[in-house]
C-alpha positions in Angstrom: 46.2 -131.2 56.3 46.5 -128.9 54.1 43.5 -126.5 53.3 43.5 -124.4 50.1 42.4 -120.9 51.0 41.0 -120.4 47.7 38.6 -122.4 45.7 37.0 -122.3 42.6 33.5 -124.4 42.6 31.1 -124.1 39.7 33.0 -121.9 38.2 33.1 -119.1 41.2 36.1 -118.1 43.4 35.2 -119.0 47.1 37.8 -117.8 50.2 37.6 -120.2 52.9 36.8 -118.9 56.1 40.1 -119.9 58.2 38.5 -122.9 60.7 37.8 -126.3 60.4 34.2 -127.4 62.3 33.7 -130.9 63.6 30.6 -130.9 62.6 28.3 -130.4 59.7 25.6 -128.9 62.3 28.1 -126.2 62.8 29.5 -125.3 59.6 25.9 -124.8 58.4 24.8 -122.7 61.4 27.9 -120.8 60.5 27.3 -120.4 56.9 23.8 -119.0 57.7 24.8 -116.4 59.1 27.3 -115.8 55.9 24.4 -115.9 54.2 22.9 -113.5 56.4 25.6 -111.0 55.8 24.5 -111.6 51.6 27.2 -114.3 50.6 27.3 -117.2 49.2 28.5 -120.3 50.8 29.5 -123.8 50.1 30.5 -126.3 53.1 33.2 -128.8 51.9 34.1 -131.7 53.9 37.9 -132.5 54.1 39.7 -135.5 56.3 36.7 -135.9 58.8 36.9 -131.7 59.1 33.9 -130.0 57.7 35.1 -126.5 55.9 33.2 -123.1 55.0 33.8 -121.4 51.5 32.3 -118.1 50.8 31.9 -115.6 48.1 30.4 -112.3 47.6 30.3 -110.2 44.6 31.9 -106.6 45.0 29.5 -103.7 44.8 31.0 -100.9 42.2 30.5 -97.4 43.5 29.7 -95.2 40.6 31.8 -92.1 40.7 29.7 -88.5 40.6 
């Protein structure tokens, strides 16, 4: 299987997080905490394998 690293969903670039749960319970516990941390998530499920994407928008420093 081969697993994008990137996707775009509704428009928005997401970055996959690099493992492949076996469960739905555990992808969600897992993007929780993402969104925790302040991202946005979005679980995919993929040959049986469920995935995490996640996306957080920079925050520009103001120079001065």
């Amino acid at each position: 299987m081969t697993i994008p690293l990137a996707r775009k969903i509704e428009g928005k670039k997401f970055m996959w997080d690099g493992t492949t749960y076996d469960s739905k319970q555990k992808a969600y516990e897992v993007s929780v905490a993402y969104k925790a941390n302040g991202f946005e998530t979005q679980i995919i499920e993929e040959d049986g394998n469920f995935l995490v994407y996640s996306r957080r928008v920079a925050a520009v420093e103001s120079s001065g």
